[in-house]
Every structure is written in C-alpha cells, then in structure tokens.
N, C-alpha and C positions, 0 to 999 in steps of 0.2 A: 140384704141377702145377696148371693152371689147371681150375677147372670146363669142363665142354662139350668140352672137347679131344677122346674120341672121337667125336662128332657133326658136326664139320667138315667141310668138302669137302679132300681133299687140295691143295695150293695150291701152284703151281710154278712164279709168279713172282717175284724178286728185285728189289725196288729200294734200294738204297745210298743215305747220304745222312749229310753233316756236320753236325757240331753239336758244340757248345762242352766244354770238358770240363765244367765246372759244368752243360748240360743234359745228359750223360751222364751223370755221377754223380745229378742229380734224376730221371730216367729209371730208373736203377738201384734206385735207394731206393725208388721208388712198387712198381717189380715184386715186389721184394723185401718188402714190405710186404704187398702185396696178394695173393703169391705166383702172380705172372701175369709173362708175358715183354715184352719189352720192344716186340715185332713185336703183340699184341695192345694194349697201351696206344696204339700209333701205329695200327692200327686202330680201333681208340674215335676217337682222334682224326681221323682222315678220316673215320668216318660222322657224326661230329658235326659236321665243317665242311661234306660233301655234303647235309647235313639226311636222312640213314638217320635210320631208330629204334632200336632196341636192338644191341648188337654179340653177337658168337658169344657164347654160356654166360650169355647176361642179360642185362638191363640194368646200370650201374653208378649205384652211389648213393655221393653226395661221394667219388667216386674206388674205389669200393670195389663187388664183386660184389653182389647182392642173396641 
C-alpha cells in the first residue's frame, strides 16, 4: 500500500477516463513499481499540471516517494 493512505481525506468523487492500452500497462508498471495506485499517480499528475506542491504521503522524487 501506498504511504500516507491513512492520512487522507475520504474522497467520493469519480472521474473515468480512456487511455491507450500501452498507457495503461505504463500506468500499471510505475504503480506497481512504486507500490502506489494508479488514482494517486493521476493525482501527482494534476497537482503538477495545476502547479500544487507536494501530492498526499510526500513529495515524489524521479517518479518515486521520498
């Protein structure tokens, strides 16, 4: 499981969304790697395009928790 998991606010929105199977399986591999879910890498990824700072459970350094 990912760090910071019990720290979070409970979260009860859902957004869905397509993507290629080659970025699903890349998706798959970073979480699996990093042992974080696929819904926190897409969270990194919109606070880093809204300009946020750090995402839940830390910062991430080259892809990876601190």
């Amino acid at each position: 499981m990912g760090k910071g998991k019990a720290a979070r606010k409970p979260r009860s929105q859902v957004i869905s969304m397509r993507v290629s199977e080659g970025e699903r399986r890349t998706l798959q591999e970073i979480a699996h790697r990093q042992a974080i879910n696929v819904s926190d890498i897409m969270r990194h990824a919109l606070e880093r395009y809204t300009g946020s700072t750090s995402p839940p459970g830390g910062p991430l350094k080259n892809g990876a928790r601190a």
